[in-house]
C-alpha positions in Angstrom: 14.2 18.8 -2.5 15.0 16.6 -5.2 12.4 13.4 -6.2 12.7 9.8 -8.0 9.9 7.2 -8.7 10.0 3.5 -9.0 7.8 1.5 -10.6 6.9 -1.7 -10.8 3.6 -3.2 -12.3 1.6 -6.5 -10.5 0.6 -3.2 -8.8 3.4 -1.4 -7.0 4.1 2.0 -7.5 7.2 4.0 -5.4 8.1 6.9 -5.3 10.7 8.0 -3.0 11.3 12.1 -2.1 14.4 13.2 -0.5 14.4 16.3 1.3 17.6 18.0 2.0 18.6 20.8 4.4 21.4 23.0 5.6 22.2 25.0 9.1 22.9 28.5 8.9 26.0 31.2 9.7 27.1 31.5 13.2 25.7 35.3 14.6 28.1 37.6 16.0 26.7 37.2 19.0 26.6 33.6 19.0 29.8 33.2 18.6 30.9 35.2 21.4 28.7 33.5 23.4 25.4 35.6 24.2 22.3 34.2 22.4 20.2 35.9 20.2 17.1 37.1 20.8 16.0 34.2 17.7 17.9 31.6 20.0 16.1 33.0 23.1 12.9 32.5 21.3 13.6 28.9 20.3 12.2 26.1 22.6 14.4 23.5 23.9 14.3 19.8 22.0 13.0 17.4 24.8 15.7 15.4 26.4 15.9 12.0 24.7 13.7 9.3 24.9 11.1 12.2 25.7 8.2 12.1 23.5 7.8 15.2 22.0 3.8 17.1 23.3 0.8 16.0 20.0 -0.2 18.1 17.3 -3.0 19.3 16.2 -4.0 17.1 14.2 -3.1 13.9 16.5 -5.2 15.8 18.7 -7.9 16.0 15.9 -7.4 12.4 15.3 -7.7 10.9 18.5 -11.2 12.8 19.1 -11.9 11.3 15.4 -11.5 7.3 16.5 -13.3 8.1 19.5 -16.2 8.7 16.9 -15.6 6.2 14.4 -13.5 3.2 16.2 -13.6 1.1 13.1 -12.5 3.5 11.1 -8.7 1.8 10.0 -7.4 4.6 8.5 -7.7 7.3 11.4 -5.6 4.3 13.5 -2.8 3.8 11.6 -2.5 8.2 10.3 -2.6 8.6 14.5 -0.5 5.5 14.7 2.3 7.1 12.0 2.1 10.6 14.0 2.8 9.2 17.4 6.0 7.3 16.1 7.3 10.5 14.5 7.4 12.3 17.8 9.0 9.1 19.9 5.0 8.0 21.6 6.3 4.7 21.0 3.9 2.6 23.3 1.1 5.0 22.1 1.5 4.3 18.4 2.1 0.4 19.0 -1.9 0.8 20.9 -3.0 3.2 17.7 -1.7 0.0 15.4 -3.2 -3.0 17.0 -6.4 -0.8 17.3 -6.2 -0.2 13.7 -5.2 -3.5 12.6 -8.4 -4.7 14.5 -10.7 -2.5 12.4 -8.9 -3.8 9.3 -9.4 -7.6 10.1 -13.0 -6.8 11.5 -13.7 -5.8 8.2 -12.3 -8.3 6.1 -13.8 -11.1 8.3 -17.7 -9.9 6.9 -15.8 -10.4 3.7 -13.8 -13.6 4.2 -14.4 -14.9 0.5 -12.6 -11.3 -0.8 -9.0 -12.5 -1.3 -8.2 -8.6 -1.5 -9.6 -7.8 1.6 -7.4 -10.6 3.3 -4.1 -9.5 1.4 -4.8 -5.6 2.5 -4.4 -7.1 6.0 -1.4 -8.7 4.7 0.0 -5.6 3.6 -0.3 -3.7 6.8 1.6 -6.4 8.5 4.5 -6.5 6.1 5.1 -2.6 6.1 4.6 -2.5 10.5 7.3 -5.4 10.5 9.6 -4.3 7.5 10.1 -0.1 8.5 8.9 0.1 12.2 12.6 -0.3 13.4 11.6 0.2 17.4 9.8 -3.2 17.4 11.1 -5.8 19.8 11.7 -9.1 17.8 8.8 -10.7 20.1 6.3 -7.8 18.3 8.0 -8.1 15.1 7.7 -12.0 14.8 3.6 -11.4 15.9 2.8 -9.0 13.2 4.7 -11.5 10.9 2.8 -14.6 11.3 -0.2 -12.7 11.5 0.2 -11.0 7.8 1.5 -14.8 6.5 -1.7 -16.2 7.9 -3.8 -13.0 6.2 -1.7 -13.7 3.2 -2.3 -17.6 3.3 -6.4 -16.8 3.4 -5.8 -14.3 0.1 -4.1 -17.3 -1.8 -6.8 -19.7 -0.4 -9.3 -18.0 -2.3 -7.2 -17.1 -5.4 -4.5 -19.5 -5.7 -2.8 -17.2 -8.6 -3.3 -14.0 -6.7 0.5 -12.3 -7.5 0.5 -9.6 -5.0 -0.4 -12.4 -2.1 2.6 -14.0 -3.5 4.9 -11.4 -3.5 4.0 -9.9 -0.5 3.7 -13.7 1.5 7.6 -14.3 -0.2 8.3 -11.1 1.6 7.4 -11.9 5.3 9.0 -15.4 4.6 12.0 -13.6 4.3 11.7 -11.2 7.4 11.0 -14.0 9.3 14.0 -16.0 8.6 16.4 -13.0 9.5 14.6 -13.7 13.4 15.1 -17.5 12.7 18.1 -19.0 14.9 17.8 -22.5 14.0 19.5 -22.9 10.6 17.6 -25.2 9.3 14.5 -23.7 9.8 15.9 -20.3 8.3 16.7 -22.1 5.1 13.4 -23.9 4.8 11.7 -19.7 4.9 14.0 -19.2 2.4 13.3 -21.9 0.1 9.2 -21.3 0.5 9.9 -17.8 -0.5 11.9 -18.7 -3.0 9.2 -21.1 -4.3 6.4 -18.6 -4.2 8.8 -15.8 -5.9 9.3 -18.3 -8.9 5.7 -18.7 -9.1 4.6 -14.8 -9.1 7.7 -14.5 -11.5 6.2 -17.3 -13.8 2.5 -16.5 -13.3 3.3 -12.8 -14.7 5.3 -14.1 -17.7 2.5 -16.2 -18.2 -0.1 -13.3 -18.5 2.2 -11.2 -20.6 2.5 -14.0 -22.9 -1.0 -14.6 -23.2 -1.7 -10.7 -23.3 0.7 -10.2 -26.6 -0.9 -13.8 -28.1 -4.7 -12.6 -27.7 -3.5 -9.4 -29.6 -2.4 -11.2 -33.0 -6.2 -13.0 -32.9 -8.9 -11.9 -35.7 -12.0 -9.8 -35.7 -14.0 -11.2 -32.1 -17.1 -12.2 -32.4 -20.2 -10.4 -31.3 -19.7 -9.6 -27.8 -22.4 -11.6 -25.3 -25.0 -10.2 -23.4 -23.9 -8.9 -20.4 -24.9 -11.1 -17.1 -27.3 -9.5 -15.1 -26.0 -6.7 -12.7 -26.3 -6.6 -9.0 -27.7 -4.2 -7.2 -26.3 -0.8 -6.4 -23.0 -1.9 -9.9 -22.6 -0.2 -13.0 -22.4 -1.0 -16.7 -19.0 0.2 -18.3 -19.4 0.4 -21.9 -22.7 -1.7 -21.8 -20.8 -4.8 -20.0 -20.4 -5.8 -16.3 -17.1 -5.3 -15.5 -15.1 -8.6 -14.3 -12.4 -9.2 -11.6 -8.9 -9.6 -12.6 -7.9 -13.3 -11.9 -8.1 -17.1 -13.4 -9.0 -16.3 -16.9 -8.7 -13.1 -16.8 -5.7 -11.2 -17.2 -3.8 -8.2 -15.4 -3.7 -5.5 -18.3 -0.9 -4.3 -19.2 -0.1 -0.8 -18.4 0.9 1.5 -21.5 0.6 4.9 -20.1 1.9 5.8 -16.4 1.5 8.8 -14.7 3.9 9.0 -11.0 1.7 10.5 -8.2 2.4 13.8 -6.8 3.5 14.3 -3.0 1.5 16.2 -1.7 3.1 19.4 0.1 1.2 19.5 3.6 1.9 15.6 3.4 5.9 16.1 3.1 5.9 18.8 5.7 4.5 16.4 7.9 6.4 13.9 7.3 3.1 11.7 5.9 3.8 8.1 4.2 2.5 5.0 3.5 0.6 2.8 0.6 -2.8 3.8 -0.6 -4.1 0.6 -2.2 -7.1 1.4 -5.1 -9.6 -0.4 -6.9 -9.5 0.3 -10.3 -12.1 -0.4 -13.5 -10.5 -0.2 -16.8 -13.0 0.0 -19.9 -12.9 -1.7 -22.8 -10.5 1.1 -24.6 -7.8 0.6 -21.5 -8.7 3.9 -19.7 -9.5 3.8 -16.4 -13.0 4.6 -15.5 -12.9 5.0 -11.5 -10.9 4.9 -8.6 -12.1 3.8 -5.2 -9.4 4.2 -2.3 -9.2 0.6 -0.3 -6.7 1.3 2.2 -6.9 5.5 2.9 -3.9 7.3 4.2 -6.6 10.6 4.3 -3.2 13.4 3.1 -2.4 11.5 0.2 -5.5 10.0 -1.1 -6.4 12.3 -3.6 -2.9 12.5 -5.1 -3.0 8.2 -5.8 -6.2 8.6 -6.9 -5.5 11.2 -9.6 -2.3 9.3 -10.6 -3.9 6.0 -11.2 -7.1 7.9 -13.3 -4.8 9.0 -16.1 -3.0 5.4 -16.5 -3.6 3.7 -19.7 -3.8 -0.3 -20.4 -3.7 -2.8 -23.1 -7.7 -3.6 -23.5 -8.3 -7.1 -21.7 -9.8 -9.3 -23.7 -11.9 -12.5 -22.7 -12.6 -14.8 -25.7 -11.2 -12.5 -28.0 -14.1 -9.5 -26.9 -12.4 -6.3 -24.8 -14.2 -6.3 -21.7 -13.8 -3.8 -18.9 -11.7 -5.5 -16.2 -11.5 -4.4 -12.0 -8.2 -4.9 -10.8 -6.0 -3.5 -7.3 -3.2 -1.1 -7.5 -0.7 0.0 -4.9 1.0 3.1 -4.9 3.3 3.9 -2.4 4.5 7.2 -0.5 7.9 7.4 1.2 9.8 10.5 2.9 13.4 10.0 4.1 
């Protein structure tokens, strides 16, 4: 098995593992035409376009969102297992059911721009990888992540991962469009909002490397008043990343680790976290937004040993919150 990681700050981290097998010698007997008694023991493959029987753990997952129904992440981990053994109707049902929990939620949040671009994300991954979708299905889940991407950007117009990720179902829906015209106006708006992402981060990088050259800061101010249930980090309230304030820039990346249980079966996806950086650029907590349960706890210990430029507001290092993605994929 042999590994590679991408990465690619504004949030995205890859990595891609590759795992690589070969068949074994012919038997004696085998070759003369009498199985083994290994062959006898094997069972047969189903015939195609069989759906192979659930395992365990579907099993275990289906009894789960019986429990929890608006629990998103047991949907789309029994959505992902269905697909792998050819359950295509049943992991289309698992998705939508999911996808409901997921825009459930970020309706009681509808101010949260990164509630509205998780939705987003879902949407762009069903319709980019999920290669048994009709192009009816496909174009759906399309316009719906646009319109969850067009609610993220209402409510943070400089939001770069709504950007980025609106640009990319701009372009998957122009490869369904027909009428030329139309196809080149996707293009064009994805264009348009690529530009801007790329100019909005060469913006912040510019202003990151400028607020570095400034003198001794002034006292720091009191910190605003914290609401209930938050934390101080280093005696401030932590702020959002956005507007004024700035995505850090990273200084110290650590790739993830793929989890083995999560290779063997075959587990992928995007775990998105919400991290705090302090005031030194370390980062102080992780909290998983978007849970794919096998490889949780390997994003999570990636993204804790990253390092940051401090962000500073007013020339003062304050500790920042900001959204990561990192990324899984098996092929």
């Amino acid at each position: 098995m042999s590994s590679t990681s991408v990465v690619s700050f504004g949030a995205v981290v890859a990595c891609t593992f590759i795992l690589n097998s070969s068949g074994g010698a012919v038997t004696e007997a085998a070759s003369r035409g009498v199985a083994s008694p290994a062959q006898q023991a094997q069972p047969r493959d189903p015939r195609p376009g069989v759906a192979r029987p659930p395992s365990t753990r579907e099993v275990a997952l289906q009894t789960a969102t019986i429990a929890e129904p608006n629990n998103a992440a047991n949907w789309f981990e029994l959505s992902r297992l269905q697909q792998d053994r050819g359950a295509g109707e049943e992991s289309q049902s698992s998705f939508k059911s999911g996808m409901a929990a997921l825009e459930y939620a970020a309706a009681q949040n509808p101010n949260d721009p990164a509630r509205q671009h998780l939705v987003a994300t879902y949407y762009a991954e069903k319709a980019q990888k999920d290669s048994s979708l009709s192009s009816t299905d496909k174009l759906a889940y399309i316009d719906a992540g646009l319109a969850a991407s067009d609610r993220a950007i209402a409510e943070k117009d400089d939001y770069i991962d709504a950007l980025v990720f609106k640009n990319i179902l701009l372009r998957l829906k122009s490869q369904l469009e027909t009428d030329t015209a139309r196809r080149d106006a996707l293009v064009a708006e994805a264009d348009s909002l690529r530009n801007r992402a790329m100019e909005l981060q060469k913006s912040r990088a510019t202003s990151q490397q400028a607020s570095s050259s400034v003198g001794p800061p002034p006292p720091p101010p009191p910190p605003p008043p914290s609401a209930p249930g938050s934390e101080l980090v280093d005696g401030l309230q932590p702020v959002r990343v956005g507007g004024t304030i700035r995505t850090p820039v990273k200084t110290h990346h650590v790739g993830p680790i793929y989890p083995q249980e999560a290779l063997d079966a075959r587990v992928s996806g995007m775990v998105i976290i919400e991290a705090v950086i302090d005031t030194q650029g370390n980062t102080r907590a992780a909290k998983v937004l978007r849970s794919i349960p096998m490889l949780d706890q390997a994003a999570t210990e990636a993204v804790n040993q990253w390092r940051f430029q401090p962000t500073l507001l007013n020339g003062v290092a304050v500790p920042v919150i900001m959204t990561v993605t990192v990324n899984f994929t098996v092929q």
